[in-house]
LUMVO-719723 format. One record per residue (C-alpha): residue number from 0; y, z, x. Coordinates in pm, whole numbers, padded with zeros to 5 digits. Example, Ala and Ser with C-alpha at 12.3 -4.5 7.8 and 13.67 -1.06 7.14 Angstrom:
# residues 2
SITE    k       Y       Z       X
SITE    0  -00450   00780   01230
SITE    1  -00106   00714   01367
***
This chain:
# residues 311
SITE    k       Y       Z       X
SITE    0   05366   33622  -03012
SITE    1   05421   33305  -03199
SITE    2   05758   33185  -03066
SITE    3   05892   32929  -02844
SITE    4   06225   32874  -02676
SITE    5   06316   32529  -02605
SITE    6   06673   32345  -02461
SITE    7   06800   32011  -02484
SITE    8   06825   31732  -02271
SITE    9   07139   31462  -02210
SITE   10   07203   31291  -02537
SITE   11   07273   31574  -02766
SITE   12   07617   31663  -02594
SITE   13   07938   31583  -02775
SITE   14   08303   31674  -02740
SITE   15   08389   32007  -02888
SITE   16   08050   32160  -02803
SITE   17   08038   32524  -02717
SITE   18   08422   32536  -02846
SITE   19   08362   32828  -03129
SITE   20   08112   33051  -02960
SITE   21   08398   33054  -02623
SITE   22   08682   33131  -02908
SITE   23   08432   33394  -03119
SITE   24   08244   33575  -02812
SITE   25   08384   33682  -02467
SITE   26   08015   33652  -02332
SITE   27   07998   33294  -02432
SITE   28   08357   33265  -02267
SITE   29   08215   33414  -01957
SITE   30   08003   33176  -01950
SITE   31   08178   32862  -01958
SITE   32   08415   33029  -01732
SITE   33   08151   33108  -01427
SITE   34   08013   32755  -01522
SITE   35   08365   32599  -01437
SITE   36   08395   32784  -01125
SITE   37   08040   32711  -00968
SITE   38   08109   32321  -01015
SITE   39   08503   32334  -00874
SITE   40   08692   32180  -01191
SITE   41   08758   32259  -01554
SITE   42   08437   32161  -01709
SITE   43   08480   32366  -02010
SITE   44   08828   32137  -02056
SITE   45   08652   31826  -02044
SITE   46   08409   31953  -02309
SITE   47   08649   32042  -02527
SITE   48   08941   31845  -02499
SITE   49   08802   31524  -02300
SITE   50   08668   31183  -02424
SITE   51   08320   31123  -02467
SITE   52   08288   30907  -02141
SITE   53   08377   31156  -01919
SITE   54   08157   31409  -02096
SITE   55   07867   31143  -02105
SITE   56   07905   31098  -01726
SITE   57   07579   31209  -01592
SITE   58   07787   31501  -01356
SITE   59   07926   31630  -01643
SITE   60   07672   31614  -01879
SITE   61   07422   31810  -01724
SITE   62   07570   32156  -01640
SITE   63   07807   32092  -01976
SITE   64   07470   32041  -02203
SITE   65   07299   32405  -02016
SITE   66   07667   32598  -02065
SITE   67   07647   32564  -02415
SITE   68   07275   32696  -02388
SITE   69   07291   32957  -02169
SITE   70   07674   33086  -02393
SITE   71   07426   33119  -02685
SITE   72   07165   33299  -02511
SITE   73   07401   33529  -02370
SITE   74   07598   33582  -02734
SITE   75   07208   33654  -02870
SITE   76   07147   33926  -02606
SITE   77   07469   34082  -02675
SITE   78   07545   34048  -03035
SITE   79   07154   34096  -03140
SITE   80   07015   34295  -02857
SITE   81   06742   33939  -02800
SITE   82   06502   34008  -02503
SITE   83   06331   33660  -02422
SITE   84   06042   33830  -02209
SITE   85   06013   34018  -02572
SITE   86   06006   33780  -02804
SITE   87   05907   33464  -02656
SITE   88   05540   33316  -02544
SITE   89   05664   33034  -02354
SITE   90   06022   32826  -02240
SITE   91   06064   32435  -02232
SITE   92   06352   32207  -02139
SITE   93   06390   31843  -02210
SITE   94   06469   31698  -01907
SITE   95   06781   31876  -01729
SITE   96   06663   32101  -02016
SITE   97   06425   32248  -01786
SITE   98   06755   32394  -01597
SITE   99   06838   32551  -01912
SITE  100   06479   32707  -02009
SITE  101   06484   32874  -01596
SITE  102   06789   32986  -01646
SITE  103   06728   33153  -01951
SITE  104   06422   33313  -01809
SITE  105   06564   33466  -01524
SITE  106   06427   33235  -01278
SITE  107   06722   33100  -01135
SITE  108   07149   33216  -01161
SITE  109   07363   33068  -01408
SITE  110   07617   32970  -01059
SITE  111   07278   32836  -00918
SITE  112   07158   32688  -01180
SITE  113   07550   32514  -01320
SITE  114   07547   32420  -00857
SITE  115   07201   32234  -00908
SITE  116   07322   32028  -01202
SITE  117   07619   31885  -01127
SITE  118   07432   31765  -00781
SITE  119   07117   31657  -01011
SITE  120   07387   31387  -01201
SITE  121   07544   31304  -00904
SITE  122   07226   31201  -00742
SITE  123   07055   30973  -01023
SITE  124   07435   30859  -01068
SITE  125   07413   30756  -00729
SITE  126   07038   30601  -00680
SITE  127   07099   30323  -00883
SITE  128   07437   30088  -00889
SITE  129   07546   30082  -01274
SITE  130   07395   29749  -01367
SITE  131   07095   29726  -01224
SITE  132   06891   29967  -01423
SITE  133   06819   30025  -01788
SITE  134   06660   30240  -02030
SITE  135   06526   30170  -02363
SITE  136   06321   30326  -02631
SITE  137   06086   30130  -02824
SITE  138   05989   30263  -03182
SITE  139   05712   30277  -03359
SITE  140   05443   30238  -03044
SITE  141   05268   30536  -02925
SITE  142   05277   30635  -02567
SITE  143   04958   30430  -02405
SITE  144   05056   30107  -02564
SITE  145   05370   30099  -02420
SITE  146   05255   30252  -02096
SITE  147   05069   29892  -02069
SITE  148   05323   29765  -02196
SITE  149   05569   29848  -01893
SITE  150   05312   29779  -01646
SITE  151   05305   29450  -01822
SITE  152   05682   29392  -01799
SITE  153   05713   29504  -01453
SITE  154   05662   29171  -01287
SITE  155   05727   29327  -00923
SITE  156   05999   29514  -01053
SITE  157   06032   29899  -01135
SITE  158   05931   29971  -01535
SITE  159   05745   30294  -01704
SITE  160   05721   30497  -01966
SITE  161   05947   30738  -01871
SITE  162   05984   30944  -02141
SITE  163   05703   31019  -02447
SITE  164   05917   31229  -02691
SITE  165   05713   31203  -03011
SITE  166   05462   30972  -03190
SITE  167   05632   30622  -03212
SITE  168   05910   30731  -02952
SITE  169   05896   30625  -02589
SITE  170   06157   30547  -02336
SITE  171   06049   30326  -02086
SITE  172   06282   30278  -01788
SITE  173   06308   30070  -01447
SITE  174   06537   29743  -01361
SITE  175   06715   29565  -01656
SITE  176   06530   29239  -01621
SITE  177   06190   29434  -01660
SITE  178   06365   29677  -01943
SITE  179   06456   29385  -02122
SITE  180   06090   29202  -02066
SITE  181   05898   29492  -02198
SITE  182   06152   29552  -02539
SITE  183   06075   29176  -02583
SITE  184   05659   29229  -02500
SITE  185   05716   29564  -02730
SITE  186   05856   29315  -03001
SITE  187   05575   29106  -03011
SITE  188   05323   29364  -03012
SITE  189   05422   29576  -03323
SITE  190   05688   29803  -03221
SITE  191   05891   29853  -03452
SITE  192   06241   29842  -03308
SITE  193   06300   29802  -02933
SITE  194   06668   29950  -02813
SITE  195   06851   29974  -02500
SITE  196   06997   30275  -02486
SITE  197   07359   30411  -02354
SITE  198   07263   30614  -02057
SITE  199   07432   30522  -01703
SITE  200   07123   30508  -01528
SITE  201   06736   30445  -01506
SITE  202   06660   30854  -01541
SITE  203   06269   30927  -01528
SITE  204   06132   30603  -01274
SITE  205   06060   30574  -00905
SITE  206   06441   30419  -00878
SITE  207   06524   30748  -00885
SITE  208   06328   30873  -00584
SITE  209   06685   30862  -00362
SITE  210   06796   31155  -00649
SITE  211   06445   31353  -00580
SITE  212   06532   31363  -00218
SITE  213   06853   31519  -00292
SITE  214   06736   31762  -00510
SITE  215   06440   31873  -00276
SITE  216   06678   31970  -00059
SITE  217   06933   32146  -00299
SITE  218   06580   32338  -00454
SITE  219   06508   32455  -00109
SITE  220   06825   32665  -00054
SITE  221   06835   32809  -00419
SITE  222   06640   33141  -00475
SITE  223   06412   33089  -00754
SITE  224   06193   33407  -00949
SITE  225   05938   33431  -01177
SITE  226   06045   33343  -01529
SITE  227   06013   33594  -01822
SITE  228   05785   33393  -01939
SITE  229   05598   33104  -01862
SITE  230   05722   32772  -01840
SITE  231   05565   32407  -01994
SITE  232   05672   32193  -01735
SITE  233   05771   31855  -01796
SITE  234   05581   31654  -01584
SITE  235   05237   31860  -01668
SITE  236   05273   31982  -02034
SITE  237   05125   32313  -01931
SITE  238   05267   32635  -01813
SITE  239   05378   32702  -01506
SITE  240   05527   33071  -01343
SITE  241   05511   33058  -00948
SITE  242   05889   32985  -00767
SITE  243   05699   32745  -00544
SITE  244   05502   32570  -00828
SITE  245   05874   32529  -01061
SITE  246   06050   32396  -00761
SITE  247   05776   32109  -00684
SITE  248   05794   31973  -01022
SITE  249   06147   32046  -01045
SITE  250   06115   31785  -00761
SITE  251   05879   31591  -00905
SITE  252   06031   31597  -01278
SITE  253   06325   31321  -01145
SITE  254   06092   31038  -01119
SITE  255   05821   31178  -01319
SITE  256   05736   31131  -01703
SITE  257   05880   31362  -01932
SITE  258   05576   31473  -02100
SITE  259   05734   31632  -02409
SITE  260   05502   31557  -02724
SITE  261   05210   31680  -02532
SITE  262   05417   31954  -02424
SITE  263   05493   32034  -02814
SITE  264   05113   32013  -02897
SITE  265   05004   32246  -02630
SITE  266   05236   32470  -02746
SITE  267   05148   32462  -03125
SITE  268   04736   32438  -02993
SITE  269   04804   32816  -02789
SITE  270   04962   32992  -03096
SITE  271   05330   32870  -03115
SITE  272   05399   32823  -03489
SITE  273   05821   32906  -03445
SITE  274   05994   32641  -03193
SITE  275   06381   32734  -03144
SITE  276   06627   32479  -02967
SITE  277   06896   32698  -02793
SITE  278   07229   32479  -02771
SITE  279   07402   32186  -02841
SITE  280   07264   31989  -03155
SITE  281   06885   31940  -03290
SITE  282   06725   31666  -03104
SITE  283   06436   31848  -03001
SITE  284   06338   32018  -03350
SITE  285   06362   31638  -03535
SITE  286   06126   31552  -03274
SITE  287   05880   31888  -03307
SITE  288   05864   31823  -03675
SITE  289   05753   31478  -03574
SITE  290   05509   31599  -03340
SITE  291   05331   31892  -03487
SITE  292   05420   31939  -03879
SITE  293   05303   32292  -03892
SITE  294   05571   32416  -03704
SITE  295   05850   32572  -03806
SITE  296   06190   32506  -03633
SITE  297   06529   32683  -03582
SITE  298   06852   32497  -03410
SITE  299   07095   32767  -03267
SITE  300   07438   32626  -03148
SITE  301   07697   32759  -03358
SITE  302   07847   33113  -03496
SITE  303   07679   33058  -03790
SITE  304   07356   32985  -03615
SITE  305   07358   33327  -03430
SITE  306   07477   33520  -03754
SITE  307   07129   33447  -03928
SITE  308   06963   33461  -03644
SITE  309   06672   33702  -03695
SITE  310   06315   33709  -03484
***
């Protein structure tokens, strides 16, 4: 089996998302509709009808991003009989994407899974008072020079490399003074562009650890099962399938790196040569071409998407 199933994280949502498959399929409606009940308010409404602020707010965000996900992987099993256990050798998430990929795989309830979300953005919305925390991604640098790099910067302060999406793309992330020293030290040693990026918080640092706590204990009263396939967890780039193993770096994943271009190139090194990205936009295949050119990838979002979908 050559195929992998991956989900995006928080910067591929926008307004209008998930819109067509709710009007075209009841399943995906069902969806968004058991999503807006698990998290108390009209989420599908915001979605669709809100401004991007309030869809970019880190509560909303995250179970938004996995509705859209999980409507298309419920339209697929459905409307094209898809069995992930059946055609899939491994899940990954980016991120909250990791939500998605569990859900997907059976190891925790779409309720569950919308519940752990929405109290995931509340908590790293919470850890850190806007202001005092940034995020940036520095181009064109590869992961260990700007892991000195942050180390570097930090000064006493928090800064890491917090996330190492593909060659030349790192996010580091801590307190804005050290953000701001390492896009400068970045500058100066080669990078090609240094950016701060619009995200509320410092996601992916140990200013997070307040939003760990929280979700330690939200992980310990959710069941979780054995995916239908294995998992490459973020914060190891290898597989993982034990309930007790996925909610430890579930855990650990909130101040951890996300570890997602060695993630792509273990998949591609253990036979994956088809990566699809299940939801909202194409993020993660841009960066999988990046990573690993001999794999093929397929973005499925829309109606049109699922209508030539074919594994």
């Amino acid at each position: 089996m050559s195929n992998a199933f991956t989900f995006p994280g928080q910067g591929s949502q926008k307004v209008g998302m998930g819109h067509e498959l709710a009007e075209q399929f009841p399943a995906a409606k069902a969806v968004f509709d058991e999503v807006d009940d698990a998290v108390g308010k009209k989420l599908s409404q915001i979605m669709w009808e809100g401004s991007a602020e309030d869809l970019t707010m880190t509560q909303n965000a995250q179970p938004a991003l996995m509705a859209v996900s999980m409507a298309v992987m419920r339209v697929l099993e459905q409307e094209k009989g898809f069995e992930l256990a059946a055609s899939a050798k491994f899940i990954a998430g980016h991120s909250l994407g990791e939500y998605s990929a569990l859900a997907a795989g059976g190891a925790i309830s779409l309720t569950d899974t919308a519940k752990l979300l929405q109290t995931r953005g509340r908590a790293m919305q919470q850890a850190v008072p806007v202001g005092e925390g940034a995020m940036a991604a520095i181009l064109g640098l590869d992961f260990d020079p700007v892991m000195a790099i942050a180390i570097e910067a930090a000064q006493g302060d928090v800064c890491t490399a917090a996330n190492d999406n593909a060659p030349g793309q790192v996010v580091v992330s801590g307190t804005k003074a050290a953000v701001q020293r390492a896009m400068t030290l970045a500058s100066e040693k080669g990078a090609r562009r240094a950016m701060l990026l619009p995200v509320s918080a410092p996601f992916h640092c140990q200013m997070m650890s307040p939003a760990a706590e929280a979700m330690q204990e939200a992980l310990a009263n959710v069941t979780i099962n054995e995916p239908a396939v294995p998992l490459i967890a973020n914060v190891l780039a290898t597989p993982i399938t034990s309930p007790d193993d996925i909610r430890q770096r579930l855990v650990e994943q909130v101040t951890g790196t996300v570890r997602w271009r060695e993630s792509v190139v273990f998949m591609a090194q253990n036979g994956i040569e088809t990566l699809y990205e299940v939801g909202a936009g194409k993020v993660l295949s841009g960066l999988a071409r990046r990573i690993e050119r001999s794999l093929e990838t397929n973005a499925i979002g829309t109606p049109e998407d699922i209508e030539s979908f074919s594994i």
